[in-house]
C-alpha positions in Angstrom: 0.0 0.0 0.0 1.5 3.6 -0.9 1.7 6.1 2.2 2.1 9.6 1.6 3.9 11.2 4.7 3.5 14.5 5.0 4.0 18.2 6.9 2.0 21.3 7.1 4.6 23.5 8.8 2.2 26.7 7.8 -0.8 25.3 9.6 0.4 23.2 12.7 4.1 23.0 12.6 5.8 19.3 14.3 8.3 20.2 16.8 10.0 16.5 16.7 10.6 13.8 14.5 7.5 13.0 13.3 4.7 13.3 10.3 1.5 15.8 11.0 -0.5 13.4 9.0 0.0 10.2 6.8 -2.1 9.2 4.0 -2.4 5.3 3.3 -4.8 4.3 0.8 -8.1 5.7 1.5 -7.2 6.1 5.3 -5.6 10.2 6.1 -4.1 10.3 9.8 -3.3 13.5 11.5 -1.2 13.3 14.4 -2.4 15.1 17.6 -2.9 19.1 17.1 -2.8 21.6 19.9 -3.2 25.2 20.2 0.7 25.2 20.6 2.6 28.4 19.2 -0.9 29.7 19.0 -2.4 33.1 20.9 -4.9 30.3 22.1 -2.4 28.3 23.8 -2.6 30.4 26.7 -6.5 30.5 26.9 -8.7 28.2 28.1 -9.5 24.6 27.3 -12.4 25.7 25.1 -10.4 28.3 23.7 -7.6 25.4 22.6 -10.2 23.0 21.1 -11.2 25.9 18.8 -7.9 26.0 17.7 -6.9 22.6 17.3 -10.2 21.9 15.4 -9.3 24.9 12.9 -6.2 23.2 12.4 -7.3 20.1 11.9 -10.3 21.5 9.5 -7.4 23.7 7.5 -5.0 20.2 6.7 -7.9 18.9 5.5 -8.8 21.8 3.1 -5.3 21.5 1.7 -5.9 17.5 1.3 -9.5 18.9 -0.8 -11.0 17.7 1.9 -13.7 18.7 4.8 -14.7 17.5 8.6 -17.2 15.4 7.2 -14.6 13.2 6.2 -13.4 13.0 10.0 -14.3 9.2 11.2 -12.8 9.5 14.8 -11.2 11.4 16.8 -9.0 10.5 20.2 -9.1 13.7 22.4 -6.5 14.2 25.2 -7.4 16.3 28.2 -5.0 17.6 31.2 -8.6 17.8 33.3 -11.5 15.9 32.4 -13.4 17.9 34.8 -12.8 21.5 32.9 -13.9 19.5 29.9 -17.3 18.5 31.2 -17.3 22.3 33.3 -17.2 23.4 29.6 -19.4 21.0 28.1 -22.3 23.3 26.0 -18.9 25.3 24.7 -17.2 22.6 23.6 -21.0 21.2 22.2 -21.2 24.2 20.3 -17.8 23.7 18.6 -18.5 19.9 17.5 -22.1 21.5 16.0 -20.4 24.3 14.2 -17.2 22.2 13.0 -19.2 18.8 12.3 -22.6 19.8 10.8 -24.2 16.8 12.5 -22.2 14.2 10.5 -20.5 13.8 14.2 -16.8 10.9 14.1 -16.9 9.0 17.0 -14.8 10.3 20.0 -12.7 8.8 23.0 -11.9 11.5 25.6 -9.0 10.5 27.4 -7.5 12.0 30.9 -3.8 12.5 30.9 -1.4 13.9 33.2 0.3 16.4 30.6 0.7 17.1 27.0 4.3 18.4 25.9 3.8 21.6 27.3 2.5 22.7 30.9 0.2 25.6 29.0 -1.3 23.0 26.6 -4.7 21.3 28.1 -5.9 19.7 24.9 -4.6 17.3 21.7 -6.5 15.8 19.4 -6.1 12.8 17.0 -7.1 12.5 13.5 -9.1 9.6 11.5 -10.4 10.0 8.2 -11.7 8.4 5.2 -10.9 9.7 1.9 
């Protein structure tokens, strides 16, 4: 099977060794975004997932693709309680992002992403 490996250093740069996204077949996987190097990585959770979600919505766009294409998602959090604090906001993003053609989601709690700022990361599935 051919594999395209690939970088988007314009939309969400990769500070280590490592691919943003691979594309196998029909199968497009995006490595976990943040809001890092963004003016949202300071903000709050909700502020983070919007920013994550526009990158991961803008790779797409470059790919000719859109979030309806998105299959599932596996979504990091430093504090599962400010995610469920922030629950409608969060809501309101999936709406706005998804159109009601929702992936399938696992929200897991970790101790820490790369950074001490970052709260949330966010992994990419999609069918092409």
């Amino acid at each position: 099977m051919k594999k395209e490996y690939k970088q988007y250093p314009d939309i969400s740069p990769v500070p280590a060794l490592y691919s943003r996204a691979v594309k196998a077949g029909d199968l497009f996987f995006i490595a976990g975004c943040t809001a890092g190097g963004s003016d949202a990585e300071q903000g709050s959770l909700p502020d983070q997932l919007r920013e994550a979600l526009r990158r991961i919505k803008a790779i797409l766009e470059v790919e000719g693709q859109a979030m309806n294409d998105v299959v599932k998602l596996t979504t990091f959090v430093t504090d599962v309680n400010e995610w469920v604090e922030n629950r409608a906001a969060n809501n309101a993003m999936f709406e706005e992002m998804f159109d009601g053609n929702y992936p399938t989601n696992t929200l897991i709690g970790c101790a820490a992403l790369v950074r001490p700022s970052l709260k949330i990361e966010i992994e990419t599935t999609c069918v092409f």
